[in-house]
Every structure is written in structure tokens, then in C-alpha cells.
BAVEX-409726 format. One record per residue (C-alpha): residue number from 1; chain; x, y, z; residue in three letters. Coordinates in pm, 1 decimal, decimal comma. Example, Ala and Ser with C-alpha at 12.3 -4.5 7.8 and 13.67 -1.06 7.14 Angstrom:
   guse   bavex       east      north         up   drenlum
      1       A     1230,0     -450,0      780,0       ALA
      2       A     1367,0     -106,0      714,0       SER
***
This chain:
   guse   bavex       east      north         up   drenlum
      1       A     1775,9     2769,2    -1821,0       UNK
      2       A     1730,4     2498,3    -2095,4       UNK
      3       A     2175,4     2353,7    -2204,8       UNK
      4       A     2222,5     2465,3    -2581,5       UNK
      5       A     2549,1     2412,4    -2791,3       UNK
      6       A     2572,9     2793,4    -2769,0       UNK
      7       A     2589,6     2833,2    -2430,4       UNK
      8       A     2764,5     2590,1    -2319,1       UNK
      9       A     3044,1     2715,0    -2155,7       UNK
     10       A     2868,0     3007,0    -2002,3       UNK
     11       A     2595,8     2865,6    -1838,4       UNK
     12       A     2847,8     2531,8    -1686,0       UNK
     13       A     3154,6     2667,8    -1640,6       UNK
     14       A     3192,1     3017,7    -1643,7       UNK
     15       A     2904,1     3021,6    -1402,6       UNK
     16       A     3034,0     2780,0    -1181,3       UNK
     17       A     3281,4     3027,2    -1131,6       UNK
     18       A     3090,1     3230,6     -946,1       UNK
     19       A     2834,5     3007,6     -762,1       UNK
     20       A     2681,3     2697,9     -779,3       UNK
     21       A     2521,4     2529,7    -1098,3       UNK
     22       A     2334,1     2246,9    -1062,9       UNK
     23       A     2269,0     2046,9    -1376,2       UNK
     24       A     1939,2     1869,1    -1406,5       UNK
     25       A     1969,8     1564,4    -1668,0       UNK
     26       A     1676,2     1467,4    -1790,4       UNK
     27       A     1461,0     1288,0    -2057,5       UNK
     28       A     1038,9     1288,6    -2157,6       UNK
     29       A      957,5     1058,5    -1888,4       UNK
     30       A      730,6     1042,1    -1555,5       UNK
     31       A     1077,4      958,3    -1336,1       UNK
     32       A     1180,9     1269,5    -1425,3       UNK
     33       A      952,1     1530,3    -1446,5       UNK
     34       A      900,8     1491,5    -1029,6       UNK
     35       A     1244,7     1581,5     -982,0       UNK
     36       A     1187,3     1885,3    -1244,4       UNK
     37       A      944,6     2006,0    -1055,6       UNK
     38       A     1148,7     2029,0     -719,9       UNK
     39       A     1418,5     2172,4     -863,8       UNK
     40       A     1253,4     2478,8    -1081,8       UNK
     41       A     1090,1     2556,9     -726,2       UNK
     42       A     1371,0     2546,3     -498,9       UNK
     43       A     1591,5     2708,8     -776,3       UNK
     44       A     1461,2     3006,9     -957,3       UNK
     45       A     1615,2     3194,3    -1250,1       UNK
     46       A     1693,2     3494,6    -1011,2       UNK
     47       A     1871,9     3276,8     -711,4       UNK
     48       A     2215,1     3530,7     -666,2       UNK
     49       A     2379,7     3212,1     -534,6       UNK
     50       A     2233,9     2863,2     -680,5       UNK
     51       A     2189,9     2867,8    -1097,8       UNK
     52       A     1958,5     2575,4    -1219,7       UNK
     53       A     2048,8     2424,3    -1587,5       UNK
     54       A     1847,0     2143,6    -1765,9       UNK
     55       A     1998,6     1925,8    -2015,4       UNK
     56       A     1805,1     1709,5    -2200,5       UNK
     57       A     1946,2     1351,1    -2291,7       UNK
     58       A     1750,9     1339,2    -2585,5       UNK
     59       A     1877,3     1638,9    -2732,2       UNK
     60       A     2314,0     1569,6    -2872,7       UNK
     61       A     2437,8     1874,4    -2623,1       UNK
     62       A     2299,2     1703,0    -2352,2       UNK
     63       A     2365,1     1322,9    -2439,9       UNK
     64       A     2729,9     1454,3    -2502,0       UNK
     65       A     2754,8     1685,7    -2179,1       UNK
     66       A     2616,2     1315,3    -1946,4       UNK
     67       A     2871,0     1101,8    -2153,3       UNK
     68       A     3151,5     1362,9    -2084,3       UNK
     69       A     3007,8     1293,6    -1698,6       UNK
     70       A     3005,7      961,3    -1733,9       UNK
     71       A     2646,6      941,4    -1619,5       UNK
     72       A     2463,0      660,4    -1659,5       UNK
     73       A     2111,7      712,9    -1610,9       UNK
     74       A     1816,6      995,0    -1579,6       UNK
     75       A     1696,4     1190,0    -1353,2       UNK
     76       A     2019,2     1288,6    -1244,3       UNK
     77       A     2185,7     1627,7    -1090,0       UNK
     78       A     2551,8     1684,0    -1092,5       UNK
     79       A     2642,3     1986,3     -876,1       UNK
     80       A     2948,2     2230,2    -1086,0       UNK
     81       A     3171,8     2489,3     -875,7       UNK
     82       A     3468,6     2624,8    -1018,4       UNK
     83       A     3443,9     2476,1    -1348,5       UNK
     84       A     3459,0     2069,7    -1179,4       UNK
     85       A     3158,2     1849,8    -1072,0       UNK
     86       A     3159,5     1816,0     -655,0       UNK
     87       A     2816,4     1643,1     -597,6       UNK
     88       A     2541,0     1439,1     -762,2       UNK
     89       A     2250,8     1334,9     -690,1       UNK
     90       A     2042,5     1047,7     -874,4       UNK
     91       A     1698,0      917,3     -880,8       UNK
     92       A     1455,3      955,0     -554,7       UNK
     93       A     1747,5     1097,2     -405,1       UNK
     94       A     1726,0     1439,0     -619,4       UNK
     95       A     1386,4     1517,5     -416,7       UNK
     96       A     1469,2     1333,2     -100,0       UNK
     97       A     1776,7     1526,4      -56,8       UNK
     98       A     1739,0     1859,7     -264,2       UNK
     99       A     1675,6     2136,8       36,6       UNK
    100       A     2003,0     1970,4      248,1       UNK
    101       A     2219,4     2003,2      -77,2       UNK
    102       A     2136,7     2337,3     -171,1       UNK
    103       A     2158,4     2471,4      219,4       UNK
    104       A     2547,8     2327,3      146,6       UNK
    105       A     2592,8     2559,5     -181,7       UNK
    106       A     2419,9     2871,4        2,0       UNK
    107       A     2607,8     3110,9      186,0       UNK
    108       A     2561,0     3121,6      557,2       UNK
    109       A     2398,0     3437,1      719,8       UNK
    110       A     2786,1     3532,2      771,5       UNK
    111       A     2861,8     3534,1      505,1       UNK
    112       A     2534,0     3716,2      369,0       UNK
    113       A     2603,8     3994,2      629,4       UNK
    114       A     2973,2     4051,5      470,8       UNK
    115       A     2829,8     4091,9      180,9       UNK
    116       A     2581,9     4382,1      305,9       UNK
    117       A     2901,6     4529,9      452,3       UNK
    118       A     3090,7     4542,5      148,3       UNK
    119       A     2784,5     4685,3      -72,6       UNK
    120       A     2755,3     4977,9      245,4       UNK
    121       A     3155,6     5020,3      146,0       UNK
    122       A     3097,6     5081,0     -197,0       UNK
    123       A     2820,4     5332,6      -87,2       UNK
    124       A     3003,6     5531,2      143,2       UNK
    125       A     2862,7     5434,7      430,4       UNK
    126       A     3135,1     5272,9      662,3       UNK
    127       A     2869,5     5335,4      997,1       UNK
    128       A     2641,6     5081,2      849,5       UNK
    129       A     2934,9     4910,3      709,6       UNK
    130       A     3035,9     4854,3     1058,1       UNK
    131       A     2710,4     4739,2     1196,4       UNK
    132       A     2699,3     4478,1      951,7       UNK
    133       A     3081,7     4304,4     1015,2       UNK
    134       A     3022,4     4363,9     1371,4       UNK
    135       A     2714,0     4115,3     1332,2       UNK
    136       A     2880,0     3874,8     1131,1       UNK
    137       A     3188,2     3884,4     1359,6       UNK
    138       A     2923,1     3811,6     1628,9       UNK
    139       A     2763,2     3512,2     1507,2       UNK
    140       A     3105,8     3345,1     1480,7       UNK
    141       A     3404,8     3538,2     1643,6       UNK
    142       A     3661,4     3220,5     1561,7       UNK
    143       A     3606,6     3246,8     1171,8       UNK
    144       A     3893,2     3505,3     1124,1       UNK
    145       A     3787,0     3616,8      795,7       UNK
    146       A     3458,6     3799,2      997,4       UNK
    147       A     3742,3     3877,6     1260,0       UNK
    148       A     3962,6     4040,3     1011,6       UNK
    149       A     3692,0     4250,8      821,7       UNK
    150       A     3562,6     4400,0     1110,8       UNK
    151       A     3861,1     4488,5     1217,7       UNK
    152       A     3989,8     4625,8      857,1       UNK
    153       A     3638,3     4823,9      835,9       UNK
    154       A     3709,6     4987,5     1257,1       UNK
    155       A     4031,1     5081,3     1154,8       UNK
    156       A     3883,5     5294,6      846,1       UNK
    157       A     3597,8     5447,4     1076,4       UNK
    158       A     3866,5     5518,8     1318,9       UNK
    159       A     3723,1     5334,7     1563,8       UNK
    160       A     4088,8     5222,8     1652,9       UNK
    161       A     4011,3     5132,4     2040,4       UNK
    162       A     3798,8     4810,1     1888,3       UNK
    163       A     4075,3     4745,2     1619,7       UNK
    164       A     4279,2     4705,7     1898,4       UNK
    165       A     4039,6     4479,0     2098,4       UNK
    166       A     4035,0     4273,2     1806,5       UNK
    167       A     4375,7     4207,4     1685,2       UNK
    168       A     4571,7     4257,4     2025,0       UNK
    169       A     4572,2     3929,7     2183,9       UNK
    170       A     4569,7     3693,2     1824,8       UNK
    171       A     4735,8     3315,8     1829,1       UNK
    172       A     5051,7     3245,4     1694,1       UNK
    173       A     4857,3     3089,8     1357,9       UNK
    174       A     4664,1     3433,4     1298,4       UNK
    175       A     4983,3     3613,0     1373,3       UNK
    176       A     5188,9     3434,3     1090,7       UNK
    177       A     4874,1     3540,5      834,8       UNK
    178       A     4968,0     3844,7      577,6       UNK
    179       A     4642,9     3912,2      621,6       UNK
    180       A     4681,5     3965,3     1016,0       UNK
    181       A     5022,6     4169,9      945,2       UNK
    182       A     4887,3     4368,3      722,0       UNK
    183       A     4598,7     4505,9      939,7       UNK
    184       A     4828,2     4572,8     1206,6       UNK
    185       A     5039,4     4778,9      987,1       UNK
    186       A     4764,3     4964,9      896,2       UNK
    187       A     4650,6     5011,5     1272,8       UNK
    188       A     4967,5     5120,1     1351,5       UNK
    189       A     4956,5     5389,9     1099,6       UNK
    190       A     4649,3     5512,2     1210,5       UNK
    191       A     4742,1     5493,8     1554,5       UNK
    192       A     5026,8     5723,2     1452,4       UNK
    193       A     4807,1     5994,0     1269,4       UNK
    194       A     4584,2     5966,1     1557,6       UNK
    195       A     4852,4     6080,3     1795,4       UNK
    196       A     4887,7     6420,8     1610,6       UNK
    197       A     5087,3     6727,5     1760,8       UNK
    198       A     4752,2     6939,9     1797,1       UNK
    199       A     4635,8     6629,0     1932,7       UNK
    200       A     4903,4     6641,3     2233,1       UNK
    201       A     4859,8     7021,9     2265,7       UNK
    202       A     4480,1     6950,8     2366,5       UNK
    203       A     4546,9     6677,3     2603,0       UNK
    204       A     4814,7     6954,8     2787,8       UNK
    205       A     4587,1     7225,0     2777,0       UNK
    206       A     4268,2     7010,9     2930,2       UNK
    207       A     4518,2     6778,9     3140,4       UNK
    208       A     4606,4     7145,5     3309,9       UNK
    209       A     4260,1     7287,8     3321,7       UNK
    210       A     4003,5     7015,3     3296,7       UNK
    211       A     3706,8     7258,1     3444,2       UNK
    212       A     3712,7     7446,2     3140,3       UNK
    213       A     3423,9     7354,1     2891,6       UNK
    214       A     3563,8     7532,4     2612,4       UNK
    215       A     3918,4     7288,4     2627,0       UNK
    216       A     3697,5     6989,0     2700,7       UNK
    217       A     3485,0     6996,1     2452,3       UNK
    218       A     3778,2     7067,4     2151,6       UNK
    219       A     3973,4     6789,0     2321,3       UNK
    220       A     3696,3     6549,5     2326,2       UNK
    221       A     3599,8     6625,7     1986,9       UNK
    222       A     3955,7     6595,3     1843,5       UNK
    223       A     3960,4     6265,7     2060,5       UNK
    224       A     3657,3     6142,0     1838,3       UNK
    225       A     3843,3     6219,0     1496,3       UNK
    226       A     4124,0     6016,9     1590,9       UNK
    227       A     3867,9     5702,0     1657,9       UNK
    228       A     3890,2     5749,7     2058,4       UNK
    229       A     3504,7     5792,5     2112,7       UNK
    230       A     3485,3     5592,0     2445,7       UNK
    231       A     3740,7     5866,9     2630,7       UNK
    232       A     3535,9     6184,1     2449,2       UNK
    233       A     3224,2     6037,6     2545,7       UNK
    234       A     3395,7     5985,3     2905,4       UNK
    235       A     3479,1     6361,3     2916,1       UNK
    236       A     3208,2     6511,6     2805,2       UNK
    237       A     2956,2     6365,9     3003,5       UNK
    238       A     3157,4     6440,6     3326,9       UNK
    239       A     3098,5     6830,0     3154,0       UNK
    240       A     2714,4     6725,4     3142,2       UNK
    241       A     2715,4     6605,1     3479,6       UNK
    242       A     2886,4     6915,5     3635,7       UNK
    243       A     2639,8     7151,5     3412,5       UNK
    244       A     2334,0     6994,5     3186,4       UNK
    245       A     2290,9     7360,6     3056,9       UNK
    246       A     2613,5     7385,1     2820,1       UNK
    247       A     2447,1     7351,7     2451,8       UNK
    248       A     2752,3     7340,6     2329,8       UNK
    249       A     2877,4     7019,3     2498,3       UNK
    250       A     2534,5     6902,6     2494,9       UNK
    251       A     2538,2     6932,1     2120,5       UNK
    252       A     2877,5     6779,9     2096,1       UNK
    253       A     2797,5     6455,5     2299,4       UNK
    254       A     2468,4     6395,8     2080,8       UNK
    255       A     2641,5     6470,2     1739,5       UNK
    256       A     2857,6     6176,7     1869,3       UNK
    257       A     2667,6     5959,8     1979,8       UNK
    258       A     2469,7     5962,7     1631,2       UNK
    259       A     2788,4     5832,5     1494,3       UNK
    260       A     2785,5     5552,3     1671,1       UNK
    261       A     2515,5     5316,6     1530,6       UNK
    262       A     2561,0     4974,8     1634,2       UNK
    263       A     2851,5     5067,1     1904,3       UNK
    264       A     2745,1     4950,2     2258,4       UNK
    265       A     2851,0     5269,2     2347,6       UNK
    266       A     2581,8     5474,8     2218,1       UNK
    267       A     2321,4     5278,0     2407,2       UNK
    268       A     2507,7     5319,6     2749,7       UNK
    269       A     2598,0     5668,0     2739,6       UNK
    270       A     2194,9     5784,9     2587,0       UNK
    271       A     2106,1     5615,7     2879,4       UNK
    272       A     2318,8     5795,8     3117,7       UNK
    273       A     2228,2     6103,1     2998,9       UNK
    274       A     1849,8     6030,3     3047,5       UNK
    275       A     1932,2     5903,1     3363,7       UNK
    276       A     2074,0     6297,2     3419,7       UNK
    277       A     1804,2     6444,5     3263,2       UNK
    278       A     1533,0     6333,0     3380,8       UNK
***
């Protein structure tokens, strides 16, 4: 994108805003066009994080844009976030060190994956939601900000047992985050609608007759809805152990386990169950 008077503003700071701009200062000359070259190759107009602008010395917007700078000479790149210059590079140096300085301005796979999660939000879909912060969080379980979304995005797919495993055993530094208080409050609440009355009435009825399939399987399944899949999947495969034949149990433990994409779970228990089957 070529610097006008007109756009100004947009294309330097209101896009520095929201990533990285990196202005390429330039003149007609055989230093430069090198670095041009790099630079409209590594940088294309379509790049969601990096935006490439050329300003021409030659041309008053861009001799008044360098002396604003305080630049002194061409080819030279001077690296805007947030509306301020952070980084330039000069000379040689522009191809020598372009592909180190732009891995700097890109996000990191993290942060890529957090991303994903956030579009799968927006869709609807908190399963794949999940998958995605749970891979983030894996790549780097100190960087609370993975930590905390994960946890934020269990706690709304109920699966409160991980929320817990998360958050229970923090430092005293993530403790005193609003942030970290926050998601506890809202773990708390959900621990408390998960503990329902009709809840307690199952766990009575199968804690008094645990052979019957019927009670199982509604106490399992209402054990699910409140985000406590590793206990239903517990129960009903000691059901499927006892008596493969029950559809209905059967049917239950699979429509589970297909809500559990990404949970470790799923993998152990489909294998258990082949190991029973066959």
C-alpha cells in the first residue's frame, strides 16, 4: 500500500492499532529497490497480522512522514504498533534481518490457536472451542492467559471437573488476578447449579440400588449435564461390563463419548469398550 496525504492516518496509525505496520522509506534508486523486493514478498496485502506501507521520499507525504521520524537516510523501515515507532531497520540490515523481525510482530501458534477458539465461540461450537484452548494451554501451561481461557471455555461446556484441575492449586500471584477471581466465581456458580435437588434425588435412588440400569443410566446422564462426564462414563461402563446387551446404556455411553472431542477421556473409555466387545 503506496503512503498518500489521504490516508495517512489510517494506514500508520489507526492500523497500528491493530497489528503491525511496517513502513518502507524509499526513493528511485538501486539501494532500495532490493529491500522492496523482500519486503512486498514477505508482506502481502492480505497478511491478518503484518501490514506493509511504502512511502516515498521523493513524494512531500513521505519526505514529511521521515522528517517527523527523524530519519536520515533510505532504504529504511520503521516498525509502528499502537500508534508509536518500536523498531527500525536501515540499509543491508532491512534484508539481512527481515524474516527475524517479522517472526517478533507475528503471533505465536498460541496465540493463533486462541484465536480459532474464540471464532468456534462465536459459532456455537464450545466442543471445538475446547479442543482448541486445550492445545494452546498445552503448548505453554505457565502463560496464564491460555490457562485462564481454557478454563473460562470448561466451565461453559460444563466440563467443571477440568475447571477445577485448572484453577485449584494457583500461586498466590494468579490468586490476587480479577481475572483468576472472577473464574472462580463463576465455577462456583456452576458448581452450585450442578448440585441440583433432582440431582441429589438420583444419586439416593442409584446410591440405594446401583444394579438397576434404568437409575444408572438417568443418574449418569444427569451427571453429564452438570459437566461430571468422568463419573457417568465410570458408571455406565460398569452397566456395560455387567451386560453389553442394554441398548439403552449402550446408546447413552456413545452419545457421550461423542461429546467429548479432544477430552482424554473419550479415547480411554472407546478403548475399553472395544476391549469388552471384542
Amino acid at each position: 500500500m503506496r503512503l498518500t496525504e489521504q490516508n495517512v492516518k489510517e494506514v500508520i496509525v489507526d492500523a497500528s492499532m491493530q497489528k503491525a505496520v511496517f513502513i518502507f522509506f524509499y526513493m528511485n534508486a538501486p539501494e532500495c529497490e532490493k529491500a522492496g523486493t523482500a519486503l512486498r514478498s514477505a508482506i502481502s496485502d492480505n497478511n491478518a497480522y503484518l501490514s506493509l506501507v511504502e512511502a516515498d521520499v521523493s513524494e512531500p507525504v513521505g519526505q514529511a512522514i521521515a522528517g517527523q521520524l527523524g530519519l536520515q537516510s533510505v532504504p529504511t523501515v520503521v516498525i509502528m504498533k499502537n500508534g508509536r515507532p518500536v523498531e527500525a531497520l536501515q540499509g543491508d540490515e532491512i534484508v539481512e534481518k527481515l524474516q527475524p523481525t517479522i517472526q517478533k510482530y507475528m503471533p505465536s501458534e498460541g496465540d493463533m490457536l486462541l484465536k480459532a477458539a474464540l471464532a468456534e465461540v462465536e459459532k456455537g461450537n464450545i466442543a471445538g472451542a475446547v479442543v482448541k484452548a486445550k492445545e494452546a494451554y498445552n503448548l505453554d501451561p505457565k502463560n496464564l492467559e491460555y490457562k485462564h481461557f481454557y478454563a473460562q471455555i470448561c466451565i461453559k461446556d460444563k466440563q467443571l471437573e477440568k475447571a477445577h484441575e485448572l484453577l485449584d492449586n494457583a500461586g498466590r500471584e494468579e490468586q490476587e488476578m480479577q481475572e483468576y477471581k472472577d473464574l472462580i466465581s463463576a465455577l462456583a456458580l456452576a458448581d452450585q447449579a450442578a448440585d441440583s435437588p433432582a440431582l441429589k434425588e438420583l444419586e439416593a435412588k442409584f446410591a440405594n440400588d446401583p444394579e438397576n440400569a434404568d437409575i444408572a443410566t438417568s443418574y449418569a446422564a444427569a451427571l453429564a449435564e452438570a459437566g461430571k462426564k468422568g463419573k457417568a462414563l465410570e458408571i455406565l461402563f460398569t452397566l456395560l461390563q455387567k451386560d453389553l446387551s442394554n441398548a439403552e446404556v449402550k446408546k447413552t455411553f456413545l452419545d457421550l463419548l461423542n461429546t467429548m472431542q479432544g477430552d482424554p477421556l473419550q479415547k480411554e473409555y472407546r478403548r475399553k469398550l472395544y476391549t469388552i466387545m471384542y
